[in-house]
N, C-alpha and C positions, 0 to 999 in steps of 0.2 A: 513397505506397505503400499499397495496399489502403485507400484511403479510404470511411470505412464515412458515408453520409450522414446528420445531427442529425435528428430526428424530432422530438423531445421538447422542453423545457420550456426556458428561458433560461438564463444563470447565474442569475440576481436570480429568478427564481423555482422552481432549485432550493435556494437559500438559502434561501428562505421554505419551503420542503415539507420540508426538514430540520429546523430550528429552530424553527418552528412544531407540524408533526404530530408528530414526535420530540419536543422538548422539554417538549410539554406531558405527557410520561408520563416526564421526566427523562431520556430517552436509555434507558432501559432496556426498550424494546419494540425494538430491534433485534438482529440477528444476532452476536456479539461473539467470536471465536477467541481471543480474547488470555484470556477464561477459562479456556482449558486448559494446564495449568501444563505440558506437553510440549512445544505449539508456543512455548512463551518459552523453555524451557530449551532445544531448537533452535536457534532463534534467538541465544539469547546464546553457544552452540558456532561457529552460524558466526561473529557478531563478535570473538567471545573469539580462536577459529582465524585471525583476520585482521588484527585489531588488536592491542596491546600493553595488556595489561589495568593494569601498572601505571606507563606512563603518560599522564599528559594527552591524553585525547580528547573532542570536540567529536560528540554523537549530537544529530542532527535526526531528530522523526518529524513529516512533514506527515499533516495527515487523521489525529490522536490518537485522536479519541474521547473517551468521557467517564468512561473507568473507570481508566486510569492505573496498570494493572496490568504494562503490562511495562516504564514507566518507575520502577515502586517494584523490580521487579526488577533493571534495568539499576544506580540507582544505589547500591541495599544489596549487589548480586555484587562490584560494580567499584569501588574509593571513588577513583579517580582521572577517572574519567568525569561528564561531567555532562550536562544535555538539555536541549534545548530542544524541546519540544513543540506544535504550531503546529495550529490549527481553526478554525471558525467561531466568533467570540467566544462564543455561547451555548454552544458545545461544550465552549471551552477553561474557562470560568467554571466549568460543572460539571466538569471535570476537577481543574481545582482545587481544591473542596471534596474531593477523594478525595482529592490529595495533595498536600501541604508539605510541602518537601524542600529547604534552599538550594543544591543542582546540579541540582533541576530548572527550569527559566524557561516561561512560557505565555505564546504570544503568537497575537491574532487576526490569522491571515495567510488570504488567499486562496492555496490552491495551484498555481494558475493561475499567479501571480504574486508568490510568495513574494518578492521583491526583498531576498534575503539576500547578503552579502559568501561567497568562493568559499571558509570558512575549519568548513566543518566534516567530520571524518574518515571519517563515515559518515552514509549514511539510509537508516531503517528506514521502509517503508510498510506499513503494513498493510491490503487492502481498502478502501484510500482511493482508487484510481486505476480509477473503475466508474462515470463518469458517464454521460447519456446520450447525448453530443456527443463523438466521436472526436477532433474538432479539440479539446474543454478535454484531454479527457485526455491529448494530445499534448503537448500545452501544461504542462502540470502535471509529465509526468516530463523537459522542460526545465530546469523550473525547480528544478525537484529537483536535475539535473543541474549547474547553475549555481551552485548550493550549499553543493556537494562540490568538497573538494581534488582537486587533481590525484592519482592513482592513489586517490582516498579508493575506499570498499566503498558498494554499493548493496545493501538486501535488501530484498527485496518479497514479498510474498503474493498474488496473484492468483487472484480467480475466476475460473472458464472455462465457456464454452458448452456444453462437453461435459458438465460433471457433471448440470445440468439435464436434457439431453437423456438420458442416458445414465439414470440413475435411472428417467423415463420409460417408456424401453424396457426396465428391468430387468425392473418390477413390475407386473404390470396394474393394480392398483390405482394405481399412480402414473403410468398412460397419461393422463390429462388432464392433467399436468404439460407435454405436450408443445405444447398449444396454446397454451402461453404463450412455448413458444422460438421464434427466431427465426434457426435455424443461418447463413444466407445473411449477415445483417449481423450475425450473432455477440452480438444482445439480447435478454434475457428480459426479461421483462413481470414485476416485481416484487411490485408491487401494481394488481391490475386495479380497484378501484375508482377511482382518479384514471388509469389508462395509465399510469402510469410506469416508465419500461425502466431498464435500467443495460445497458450495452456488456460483456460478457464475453471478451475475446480466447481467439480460440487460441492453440497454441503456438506455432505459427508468425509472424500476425498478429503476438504478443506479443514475439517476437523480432527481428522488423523494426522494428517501435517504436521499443525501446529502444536498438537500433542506430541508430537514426536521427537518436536525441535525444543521441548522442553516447557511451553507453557500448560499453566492448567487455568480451572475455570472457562472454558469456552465459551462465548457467547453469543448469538447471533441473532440477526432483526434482518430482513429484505427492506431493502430501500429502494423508493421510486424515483428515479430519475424524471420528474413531469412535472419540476417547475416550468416558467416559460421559456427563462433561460438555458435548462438545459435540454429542451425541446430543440430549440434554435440551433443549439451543438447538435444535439447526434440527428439535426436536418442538414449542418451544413458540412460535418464530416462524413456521415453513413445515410444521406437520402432518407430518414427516418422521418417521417410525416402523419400526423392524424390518426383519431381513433384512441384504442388502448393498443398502438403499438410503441410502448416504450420502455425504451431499455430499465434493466432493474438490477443489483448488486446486495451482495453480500457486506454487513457492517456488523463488525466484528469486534468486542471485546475477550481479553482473557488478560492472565497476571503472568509474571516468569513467577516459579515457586521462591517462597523464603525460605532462607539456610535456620536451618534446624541444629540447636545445638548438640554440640555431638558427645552422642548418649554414653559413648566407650570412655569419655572423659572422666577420670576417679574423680573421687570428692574430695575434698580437703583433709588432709590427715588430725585425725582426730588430735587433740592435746594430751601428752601422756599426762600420768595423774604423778 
């Protein structure tokens, strides 16, 4: 459905332009939402709203990052909850120096291919599902899906094509922003010193997806990135300055379906008389 076609880089060699050009500045030259203490208290409203805060629950977040800030959240709100947080080992490594926690666990997983048991309540994504290949990204919120309990809760974040473009067109000063989108296949051009895109869905796109990969219930809310803090970010990653020129994202509920009992199953043989 809407198959947007790979232009860009390998897996193995977006591994390396992550963990490499990132890491050598510790992860801290990237864009980071999880600094604004709004979109975590958000977030922990929908989980809190959908999950049972004080019992035993099982939180996965594929693609963590390396600040570990709304898993220090998650587990001082809730002390019945614990996480597993899952990145590319350089990512999770530094994640870990931010925090020790015995219910939180780091593990270096591909998200492509998480090959986890179907036994956790929820997954939070955050801005982890933006590669440049449609097919991983497809692949990744399978695996996500594959993760998750039956009726377990999905919450995601998503960037969209439109806030790029739309910023663009706001401000004339931010009209060469536009030569870097790419509306038709739905990628902006990131960083133009290497070409590297990340896929931004629409909403639409974005909703065929995850229908696809097995959830139902779709949900979605735009969210404003124009706290101060994360003003400061997309000023001190992407030159983004003043006005109403500020980035905005897709935040996303839906459920994996529950297993239905199976209807072919006979009933119990009756008692002869």
């Amino acid at each position: 459905m809407w198959p947007i076609p790979c232009l860009g880089a390998s897996p193995g060699d977006a591994r390396e332009y992550w963990e490499s050009r990132h890491g050598r500045l510790h992860f801290e030259n990237v864009y980071s939402v999880t600094e604004d203490p709004e979109l975590r208290a958000r977030i922990m409203e929908l989980l809190t709203g959908a999950l049972d805060p004080v019992a035993p629950c099982r939180i996965l977040i594929p693609g963590c990052g390396a600040r570990a800030l709304l898993e220090r959240d998650l587990v001082t709100s809730v002390l019945a909850w614990s996480i597993l947080a899952t990145d590319y080992p350089g990512v999770v490594r530094a994640a870990a120096k931010q925090l020790q926690h015995p219910r939180v666990a780091y593990c270096g997983r591909d998200t492509r291919a998480l090959d986890l048991e179907s036994e956790y309540d929820a997954a939070v994504v955050i801005n982890a599902i933006l590669s440049d290949s449609d097919v991983d990204n497809r692949a990744m919120l399978r695996s996500v899906h594959a993760a998750i309990r039956p009726s377990g809760l999905f919450v995601g974040l998503f960037p969209t094509i439109f806030a790029p473009a739309d910023i663009g067109f706001c401000e004339e000063r931010e009209r060469w922003r536009l030569e870097l989108v790419d509306l038709l296949h739905s990628r902006y051009c990131f960083d133009e010193h290497v070409g590297a895109t990340h896929i931004l869905y629409t909403p639409l796109r974005l909703r065929a997806i995850l229908r696809e990969a097995g959830f139902t219930a779709v949900r979605m809310e735009v969210f404003f990135c124009e706290s101060p803090c994360l003003r400061e970010e997309a000023a001190r990653v992407y030159g983004l300055e003043g006005g109403d020129a500020v980035i905005y994202e897709l935040l996303v509920t839906c459920r994996k379906a529950p297993v239905h009992p199976d209807r072919a199953t006979p009933h119990a043989a009756a008692v002869s008389e």
